[in-house]
C-alpha positions as CSV (number, residue, x, y, z in Angstrom):
1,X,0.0,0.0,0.0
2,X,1.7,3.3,-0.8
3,X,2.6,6.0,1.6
4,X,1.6,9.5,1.3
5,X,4.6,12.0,0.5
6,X,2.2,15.0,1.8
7,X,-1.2,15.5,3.5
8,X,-3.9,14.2,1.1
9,X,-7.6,15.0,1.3
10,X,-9.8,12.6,-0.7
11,X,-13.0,13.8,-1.7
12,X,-16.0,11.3,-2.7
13,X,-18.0,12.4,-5.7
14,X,-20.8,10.5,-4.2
15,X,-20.6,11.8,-1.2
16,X,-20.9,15.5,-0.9
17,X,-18.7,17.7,1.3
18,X,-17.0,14.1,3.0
19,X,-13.5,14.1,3.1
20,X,-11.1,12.2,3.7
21,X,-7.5,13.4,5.2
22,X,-4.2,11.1,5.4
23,X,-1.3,12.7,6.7
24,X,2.5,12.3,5.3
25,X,4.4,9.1,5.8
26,X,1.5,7.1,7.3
27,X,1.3,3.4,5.9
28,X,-2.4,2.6,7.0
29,X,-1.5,-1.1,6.1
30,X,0.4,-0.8,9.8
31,X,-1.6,-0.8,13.0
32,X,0.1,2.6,13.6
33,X,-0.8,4.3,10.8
34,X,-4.7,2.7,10.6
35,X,-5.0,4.5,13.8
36,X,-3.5,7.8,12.9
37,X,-5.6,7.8,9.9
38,X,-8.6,7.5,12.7
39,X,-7.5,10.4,14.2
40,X,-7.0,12.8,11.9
41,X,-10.7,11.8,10.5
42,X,-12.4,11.9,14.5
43,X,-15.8,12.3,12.5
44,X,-15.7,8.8,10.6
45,X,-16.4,5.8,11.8
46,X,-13.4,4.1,9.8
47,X,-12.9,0.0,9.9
48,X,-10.5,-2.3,8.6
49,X,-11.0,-6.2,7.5
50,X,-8.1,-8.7,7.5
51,X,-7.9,-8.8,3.5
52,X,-6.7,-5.2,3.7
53,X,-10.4,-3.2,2.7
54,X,-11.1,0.0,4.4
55,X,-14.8,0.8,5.2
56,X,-16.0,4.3,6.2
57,X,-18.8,5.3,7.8
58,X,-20.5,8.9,8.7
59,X,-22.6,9.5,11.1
60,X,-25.9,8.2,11.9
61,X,-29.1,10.0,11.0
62,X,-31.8,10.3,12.9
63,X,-33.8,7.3,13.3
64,X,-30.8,4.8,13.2
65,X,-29.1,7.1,16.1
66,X,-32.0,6.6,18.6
67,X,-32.3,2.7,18.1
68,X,-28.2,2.9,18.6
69,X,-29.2,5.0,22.0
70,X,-31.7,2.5,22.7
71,X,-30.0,-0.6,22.3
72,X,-27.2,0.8,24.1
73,X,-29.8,1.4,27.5
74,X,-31.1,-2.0,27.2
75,X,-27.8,-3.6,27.5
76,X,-26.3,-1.5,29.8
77,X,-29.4,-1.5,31.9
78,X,-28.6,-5.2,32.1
79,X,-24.6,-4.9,32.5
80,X,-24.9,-2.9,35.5
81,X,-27.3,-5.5,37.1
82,X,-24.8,-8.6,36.2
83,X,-22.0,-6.7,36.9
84,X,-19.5,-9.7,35.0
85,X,-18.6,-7.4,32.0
86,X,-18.2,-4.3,30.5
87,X,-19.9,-2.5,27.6
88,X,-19.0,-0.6,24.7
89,X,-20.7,1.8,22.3
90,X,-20.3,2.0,18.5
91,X,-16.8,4.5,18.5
92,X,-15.0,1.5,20.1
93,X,-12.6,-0.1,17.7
94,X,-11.5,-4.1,18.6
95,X,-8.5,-5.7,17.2
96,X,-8.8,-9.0,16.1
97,X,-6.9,-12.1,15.9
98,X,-6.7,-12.0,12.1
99,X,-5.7,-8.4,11.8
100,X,-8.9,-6.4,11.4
101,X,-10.4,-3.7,13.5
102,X,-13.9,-3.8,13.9
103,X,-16.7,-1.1,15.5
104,X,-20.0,-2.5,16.3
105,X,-23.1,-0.9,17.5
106,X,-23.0,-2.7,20.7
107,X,-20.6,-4.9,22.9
108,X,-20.4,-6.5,26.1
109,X,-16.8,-8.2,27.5
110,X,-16.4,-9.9,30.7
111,X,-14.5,-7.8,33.2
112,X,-11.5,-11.0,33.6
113,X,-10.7,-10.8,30.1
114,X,-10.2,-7.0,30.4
115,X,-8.2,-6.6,33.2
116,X,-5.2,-9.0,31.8
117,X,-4.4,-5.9,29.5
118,X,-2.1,-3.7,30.1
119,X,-3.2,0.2,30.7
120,X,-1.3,1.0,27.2
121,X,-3.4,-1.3,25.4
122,X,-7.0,0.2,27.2
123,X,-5.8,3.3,25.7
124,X,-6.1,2.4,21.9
125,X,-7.9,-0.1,20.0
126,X,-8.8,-3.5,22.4
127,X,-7.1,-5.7,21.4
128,X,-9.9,-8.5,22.1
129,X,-12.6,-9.9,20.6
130,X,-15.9,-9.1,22.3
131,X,-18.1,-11.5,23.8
132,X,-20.9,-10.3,22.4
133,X,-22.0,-7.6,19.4
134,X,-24.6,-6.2,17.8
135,X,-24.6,-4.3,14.7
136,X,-27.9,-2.3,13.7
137,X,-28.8,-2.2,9.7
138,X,-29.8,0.9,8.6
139,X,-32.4,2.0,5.5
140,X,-28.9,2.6,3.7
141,X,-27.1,-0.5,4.7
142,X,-26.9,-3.0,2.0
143,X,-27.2,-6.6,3.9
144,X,-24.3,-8.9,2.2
145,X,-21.6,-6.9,3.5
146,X,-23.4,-6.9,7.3
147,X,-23.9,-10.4,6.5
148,X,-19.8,-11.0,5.7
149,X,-19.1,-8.7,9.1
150,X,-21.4,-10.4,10.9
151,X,-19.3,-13.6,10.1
152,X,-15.9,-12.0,10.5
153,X,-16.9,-11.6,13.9
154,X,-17.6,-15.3,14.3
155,X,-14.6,-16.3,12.8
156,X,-12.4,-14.2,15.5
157,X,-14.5,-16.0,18.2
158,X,-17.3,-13.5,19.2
159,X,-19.5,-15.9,21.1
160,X,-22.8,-14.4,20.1
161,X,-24.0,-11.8,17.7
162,X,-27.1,-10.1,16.9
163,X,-27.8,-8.6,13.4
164,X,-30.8,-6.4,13.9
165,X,-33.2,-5.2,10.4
166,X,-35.4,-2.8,12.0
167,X,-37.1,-2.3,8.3
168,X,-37.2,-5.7,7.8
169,X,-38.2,-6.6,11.6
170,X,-35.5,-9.4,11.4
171,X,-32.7,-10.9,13.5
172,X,-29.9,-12.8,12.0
173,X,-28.5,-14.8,15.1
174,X,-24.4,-15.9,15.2
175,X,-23.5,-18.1,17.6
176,X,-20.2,-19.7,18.2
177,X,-20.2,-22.9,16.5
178,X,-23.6,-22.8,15.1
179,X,-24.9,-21.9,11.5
180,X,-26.8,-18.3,11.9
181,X,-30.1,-18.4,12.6
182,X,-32.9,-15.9,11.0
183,X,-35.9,-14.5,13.4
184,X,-38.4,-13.0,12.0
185,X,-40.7,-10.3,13.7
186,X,-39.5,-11.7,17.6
187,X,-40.6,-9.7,20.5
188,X,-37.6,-10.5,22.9
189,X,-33.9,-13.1,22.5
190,X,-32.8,-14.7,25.1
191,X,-29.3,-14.0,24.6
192,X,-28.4,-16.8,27.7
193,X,-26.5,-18.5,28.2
194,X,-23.8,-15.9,27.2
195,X,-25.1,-12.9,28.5
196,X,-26.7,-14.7,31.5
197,X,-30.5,-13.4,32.2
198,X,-30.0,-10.7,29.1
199,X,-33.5,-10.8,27.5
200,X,-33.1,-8.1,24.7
201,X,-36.4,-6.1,23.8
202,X,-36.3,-6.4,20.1
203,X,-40.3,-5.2,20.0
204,X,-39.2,-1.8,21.8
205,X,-36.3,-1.2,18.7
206,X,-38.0,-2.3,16.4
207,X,-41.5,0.2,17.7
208,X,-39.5,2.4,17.7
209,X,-40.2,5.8,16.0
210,X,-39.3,9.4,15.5
């Protein structure tokens, strides 16, 4: 992948006003430079799969942000009762076993796999795979490539993970060492036995209007 000489600003004829800014001498191939491109861009949501591809992402609109707000409150309503795990909101970037670094909408890690890090490593990306995500489609969201996340995920171990169609009123279920599952129209998941007495509200998201 080359390195830029100079401070480059891409622009997106699809997109616009969206830019896009990569400083000098950053190779965002490198761990390093991937997060240095994620700072100088603070108002991106920018990923990164193992086979190299870079996804970007803007902020949510409207309808999309309060289902993210939502789904957020359900699942930290129940962390705080359990009290076994932390969670995480969609700005949180995980880096996984096979070199990508991943943002979902939601996830929950037990508190024992978090405190063998070191304090550097809280400080940037995690460098763990969540126990359990969530990723929220959007009206703009094209499936297959949620779908193909949604298995990169499982791949690096995420034990369970919920792909929620709110236009669709679907839920694509991914759990470790099962084939995924599709739901259609549920009023709650029982998301036990990984997330222990976590009965997630999908009616309320999925009622949900503006």
């Amino acid at each position: 992948m080359a390195i830029a000489t100079r401070t480059t600003i891409l622009r997106f004829p699809f997109a616009e006003g969206i830019e896009l800014r990569l400083r000098p001498g950053v190779d965002i191939a490198e761990r390093a430079g991937f997060e240095a491109l994620c700072e100088d861009n603070p108002d991106m949501r920018i990923q990164r799969s193992g086979r190299g591809e870079l996804t970007i992402e803007m902020p949510t609109k409207g309808f999309t942000g309060a289902c993210n707000s939502l789904l957020a409150i359900l699942l930290g309503v129940w962390a705080l009762a359990n009290g076994q795990g932390l969670t995480f909101d969609s700005s949180t970037g995980f880096d996984l076993p096979e070199g990508s670094t991943l943002s979902p909408d939601a996830a929950w890690v037990r508190k024992e796999r978090l405190e063998v890090l070191t304090s550097e490593q809280k400080k940037s990306f995690l460098p763990i795979t969540p126990d359990f995500i969530a990723e929220l489609r959007s009206d703009s969201d094209r499936l297959s490539p949620l779908q193909a996340k949604m298995v990169d995920w499982q791949s690096n171990g995420v034990r369970l993970g919920l792909l929620l169609d709110p236009a669709n009123r679907k839920v694509h279920v991914y759990r470790l060492g099962n084939e995924p599952q599709i739901l259609d129209d549920p009023t709650t998941i029982d998301c036990s036995p990984e997330l222990p007495g976590f009965l997630l509200d999908v009616k309320a998201l999925f009622d949900l209007t503006l």
